[in-house]
C-alpha positions as CSV (number, residue, x, y, z in Angstrom):
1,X,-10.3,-44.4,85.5
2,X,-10.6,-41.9,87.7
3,X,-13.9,-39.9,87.8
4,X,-14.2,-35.9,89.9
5,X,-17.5,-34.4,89.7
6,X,-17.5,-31.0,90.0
7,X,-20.1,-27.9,90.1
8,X,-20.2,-27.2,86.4
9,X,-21.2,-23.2,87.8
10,X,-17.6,-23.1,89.4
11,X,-15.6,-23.0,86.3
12,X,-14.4,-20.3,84.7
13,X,-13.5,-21.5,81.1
14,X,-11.9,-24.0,79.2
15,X,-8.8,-24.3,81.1
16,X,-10.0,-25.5,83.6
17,X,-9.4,-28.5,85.3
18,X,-12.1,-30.8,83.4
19,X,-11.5,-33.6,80.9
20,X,-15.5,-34.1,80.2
21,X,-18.6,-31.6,80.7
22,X,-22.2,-31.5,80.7
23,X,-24.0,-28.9,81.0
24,X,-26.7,-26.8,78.9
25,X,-25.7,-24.1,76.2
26,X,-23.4,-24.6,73.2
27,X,-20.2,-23.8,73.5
28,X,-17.1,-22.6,71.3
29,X,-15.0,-25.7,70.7
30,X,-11.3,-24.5,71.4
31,X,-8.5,-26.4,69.8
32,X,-8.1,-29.8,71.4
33,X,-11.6,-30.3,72.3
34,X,-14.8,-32.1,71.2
35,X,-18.5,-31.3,71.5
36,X,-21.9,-32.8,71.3
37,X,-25.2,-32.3,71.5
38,X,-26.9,-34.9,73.4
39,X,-30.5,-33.6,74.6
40,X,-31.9,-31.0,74.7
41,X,-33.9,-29.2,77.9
42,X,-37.4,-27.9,78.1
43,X,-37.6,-24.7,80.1
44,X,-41.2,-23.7,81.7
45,X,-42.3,-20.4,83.3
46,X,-43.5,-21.4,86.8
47,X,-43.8,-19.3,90.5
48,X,-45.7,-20.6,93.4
49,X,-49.2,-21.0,93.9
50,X,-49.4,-17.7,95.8
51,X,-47.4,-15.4,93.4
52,X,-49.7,-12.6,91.7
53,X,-50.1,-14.0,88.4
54,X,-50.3,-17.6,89.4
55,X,-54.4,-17.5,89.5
56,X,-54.3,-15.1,86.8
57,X,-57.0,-15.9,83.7
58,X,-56.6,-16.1,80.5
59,X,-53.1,-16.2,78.5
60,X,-49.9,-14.9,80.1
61,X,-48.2,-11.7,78.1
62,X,-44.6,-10.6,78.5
63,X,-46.0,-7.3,80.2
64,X,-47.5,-9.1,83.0
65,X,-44.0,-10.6,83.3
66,X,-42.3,-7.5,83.5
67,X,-44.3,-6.6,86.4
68,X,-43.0,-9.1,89.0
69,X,-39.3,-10.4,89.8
70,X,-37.3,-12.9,88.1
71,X,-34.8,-15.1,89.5
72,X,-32.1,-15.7,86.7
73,X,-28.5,-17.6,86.9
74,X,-25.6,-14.8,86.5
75,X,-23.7,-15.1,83.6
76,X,-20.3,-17.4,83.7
77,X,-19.7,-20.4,81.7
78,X,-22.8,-22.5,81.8
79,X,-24.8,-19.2,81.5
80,X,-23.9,-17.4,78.4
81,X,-25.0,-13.6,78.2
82,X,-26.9,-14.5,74.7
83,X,-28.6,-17.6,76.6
84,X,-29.1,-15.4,79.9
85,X,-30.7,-12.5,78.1
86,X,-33.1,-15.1,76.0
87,X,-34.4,-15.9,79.6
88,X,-34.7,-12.8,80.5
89,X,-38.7,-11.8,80.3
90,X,-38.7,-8.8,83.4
91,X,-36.7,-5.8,84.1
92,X,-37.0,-6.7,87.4
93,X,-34.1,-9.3,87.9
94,X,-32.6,-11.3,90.9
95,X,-29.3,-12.9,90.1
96,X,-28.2,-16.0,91.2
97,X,-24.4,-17.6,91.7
98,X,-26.2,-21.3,91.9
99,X,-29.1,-22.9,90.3
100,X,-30.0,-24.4,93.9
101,X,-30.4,-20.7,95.1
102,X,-32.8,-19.9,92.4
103,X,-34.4,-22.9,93.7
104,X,-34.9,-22.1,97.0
105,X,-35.9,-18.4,96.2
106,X,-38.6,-19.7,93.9
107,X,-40.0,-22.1,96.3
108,X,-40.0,-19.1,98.5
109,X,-42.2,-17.3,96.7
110,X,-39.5,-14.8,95.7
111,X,-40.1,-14.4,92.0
112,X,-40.6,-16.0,88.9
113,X,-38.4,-18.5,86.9
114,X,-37.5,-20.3,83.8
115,X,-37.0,-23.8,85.3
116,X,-36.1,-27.9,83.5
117,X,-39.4,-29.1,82.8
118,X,-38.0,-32.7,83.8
119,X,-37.3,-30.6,87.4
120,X,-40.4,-28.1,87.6
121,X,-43.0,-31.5,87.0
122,X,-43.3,-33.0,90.6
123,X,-43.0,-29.7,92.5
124,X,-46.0,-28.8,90.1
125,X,-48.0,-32.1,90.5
126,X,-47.0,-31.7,94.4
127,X,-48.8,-28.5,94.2
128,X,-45.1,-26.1,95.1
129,X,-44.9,-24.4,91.8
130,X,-47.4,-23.4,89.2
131,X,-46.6,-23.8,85.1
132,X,-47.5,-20.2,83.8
133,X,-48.3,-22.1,80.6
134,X,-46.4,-19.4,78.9
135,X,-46.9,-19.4,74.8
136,X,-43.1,-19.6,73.5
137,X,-44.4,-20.3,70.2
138,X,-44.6,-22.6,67.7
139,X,-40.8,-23.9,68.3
140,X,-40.9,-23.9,72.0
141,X,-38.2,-23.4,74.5
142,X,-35.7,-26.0,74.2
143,X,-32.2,-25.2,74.9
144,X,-29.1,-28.1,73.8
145,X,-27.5,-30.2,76.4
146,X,-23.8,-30.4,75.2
147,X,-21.0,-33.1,76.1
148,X,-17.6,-31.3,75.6
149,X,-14.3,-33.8,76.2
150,X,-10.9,-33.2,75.9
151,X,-8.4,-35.5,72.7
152,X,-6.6,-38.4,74.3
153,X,-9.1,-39.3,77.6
154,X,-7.9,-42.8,77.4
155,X,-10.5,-45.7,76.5
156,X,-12.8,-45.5,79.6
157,X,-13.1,-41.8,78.8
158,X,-14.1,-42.6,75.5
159,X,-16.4,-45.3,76.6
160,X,-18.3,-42.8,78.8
161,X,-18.4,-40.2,75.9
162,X,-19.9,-42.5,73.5
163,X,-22.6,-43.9,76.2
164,X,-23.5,-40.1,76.8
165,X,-24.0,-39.7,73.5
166,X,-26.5,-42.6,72.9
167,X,-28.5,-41.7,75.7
């Protein structure tokens, strides 16, 4: 078996050259394709210590988070434009190509984010980014973690599908 890893932000659709993919969102499953869910993602509002509304008191409204930048992902085919707009909580937007640039520009103090909570955790216990605590409601903000394979990967493929999906 042969296994490529590739930037999942690179491709460009289902043609592309990828027998098995990861990622967040869901997807329409074209014809000779699988999906399915596997996890899902917590996303958290978070900036650095420094940013204006980091010390701010009390609870968090969308208005104050239309007042300040927001880094978001551009829209491709990790990033669908329904997903993308859900994010979307300022008028003031930064786009980014990769998710490691929205990294860097948060750390930097550039503007707000939605960010993994799995990711967000140490840089907040670390004391680098601040959780807005941001009331999504009663349901939260969790977001599915698909597996999409192509028919006929072979038995390793298969194997690897199934252990994905019992994770």
């Amino acid at each position: 078996m042969e296994v490529k890893f590739i930037d999942a932000e690179s491709l460009t659709g289902y043609d592309d050259d990828f027998d098995i993919y990861v990622g967040p969102s869901r997807h329409e499953v074209p014809r000779g394709m699988n999906a399915s869910t596997i996890t899902h993602i917590e996303w958290r509002i978070v900036c650095t210590p420094d940013f204006p509304f980091a010390s701010k008191s009390g609870r968090l409204e969308p208005e104050d988070l239309d007042q300040q930048p927001q880094l978001l992902l551009t829209e491709g085919f990790c990033t669908k434009p329904e997903y993308r707009e859900a994010m979307r909580y300022s008028t003031q937007v930064i786009s980014v190509d990769r998710f490691y640039q929205l990294r860097e520009m948060l750390l930097a103090g550039v503007g707000f984010a939605l960010y993994p909570a799995h990711l967000c955790e140490p840089l907040i216990d670390s004391g680098l980014l601040v959780d807005l605590q941001f009331d999504f409601g009663s349901v939260g903000n969790f977001w599915p973690v698909e597996v999409l394979w192509r028919n006929q990967l072979g038995v390793a493929g298969e194997w690897f599908v199934e252990k994905l999906e019992e994770s």
